[in-house]
C-alpha positions as CSV (number, residue, x, y, z in Angstrom):
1,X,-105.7,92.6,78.3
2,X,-104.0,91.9,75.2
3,X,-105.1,89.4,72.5
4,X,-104.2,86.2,71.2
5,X,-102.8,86.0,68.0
6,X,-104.7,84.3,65.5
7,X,-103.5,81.9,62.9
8,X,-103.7,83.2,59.2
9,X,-104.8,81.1,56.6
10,X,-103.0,80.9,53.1
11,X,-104.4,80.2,49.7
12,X,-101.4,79.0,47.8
13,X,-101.0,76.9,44.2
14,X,-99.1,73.8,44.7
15,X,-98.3,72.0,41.8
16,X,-100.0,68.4,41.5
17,X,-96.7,66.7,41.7
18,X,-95.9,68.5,45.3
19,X,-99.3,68.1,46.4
20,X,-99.0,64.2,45.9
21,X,-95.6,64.0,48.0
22,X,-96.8,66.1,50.7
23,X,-99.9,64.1,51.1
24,X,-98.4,61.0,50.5
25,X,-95.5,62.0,53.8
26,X,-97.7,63.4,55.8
27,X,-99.7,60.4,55.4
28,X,-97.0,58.2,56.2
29,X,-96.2,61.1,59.1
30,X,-99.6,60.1,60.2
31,X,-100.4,63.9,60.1
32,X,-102.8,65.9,58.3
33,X,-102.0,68.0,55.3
34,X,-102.3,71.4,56.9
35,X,-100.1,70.4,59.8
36,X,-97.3,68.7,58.0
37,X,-97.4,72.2,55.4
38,X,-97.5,74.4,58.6
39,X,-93.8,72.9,59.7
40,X,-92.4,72.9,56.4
41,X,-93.1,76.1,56.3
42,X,-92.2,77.4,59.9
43,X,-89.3,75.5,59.3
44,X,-88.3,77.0,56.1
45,X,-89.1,80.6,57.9
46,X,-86.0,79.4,60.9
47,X,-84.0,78.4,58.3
48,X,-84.1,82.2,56.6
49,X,-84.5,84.2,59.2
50,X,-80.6,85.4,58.7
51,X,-82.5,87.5,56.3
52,X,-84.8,89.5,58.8
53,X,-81.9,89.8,61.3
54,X,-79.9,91.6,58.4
55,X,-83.0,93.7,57.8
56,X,-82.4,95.5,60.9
């Protein structure tokens, strides 16, 4: 049987400046942190994946 993939974790710098607008939407989201910076960035990913598609 095959196995589940596993979500990675990511140590990345923010600056303080996007740190304080992230938290401060995904407060107003009424989301956590980690979840409103996991769509942005699956969402940026969407947007580019032109890029793997021309990879191929």
């Amino acid at each position: 049987m095959g196995k589940i993939a596993e979500d990675k974790k990511v140590n990345i710098p923010l600056s303080e400046d996007a740190h304080t607008k992230a938290k401060l939407i995904s407060t107003i989201k009424k989301t956590k942190l980690k979840d409103y910076l996991q769509k942005i960035v699956e969402d940026g990913i969407k947007k580019d994946e032109e890029v793997l598609r021309r990879m191929r």
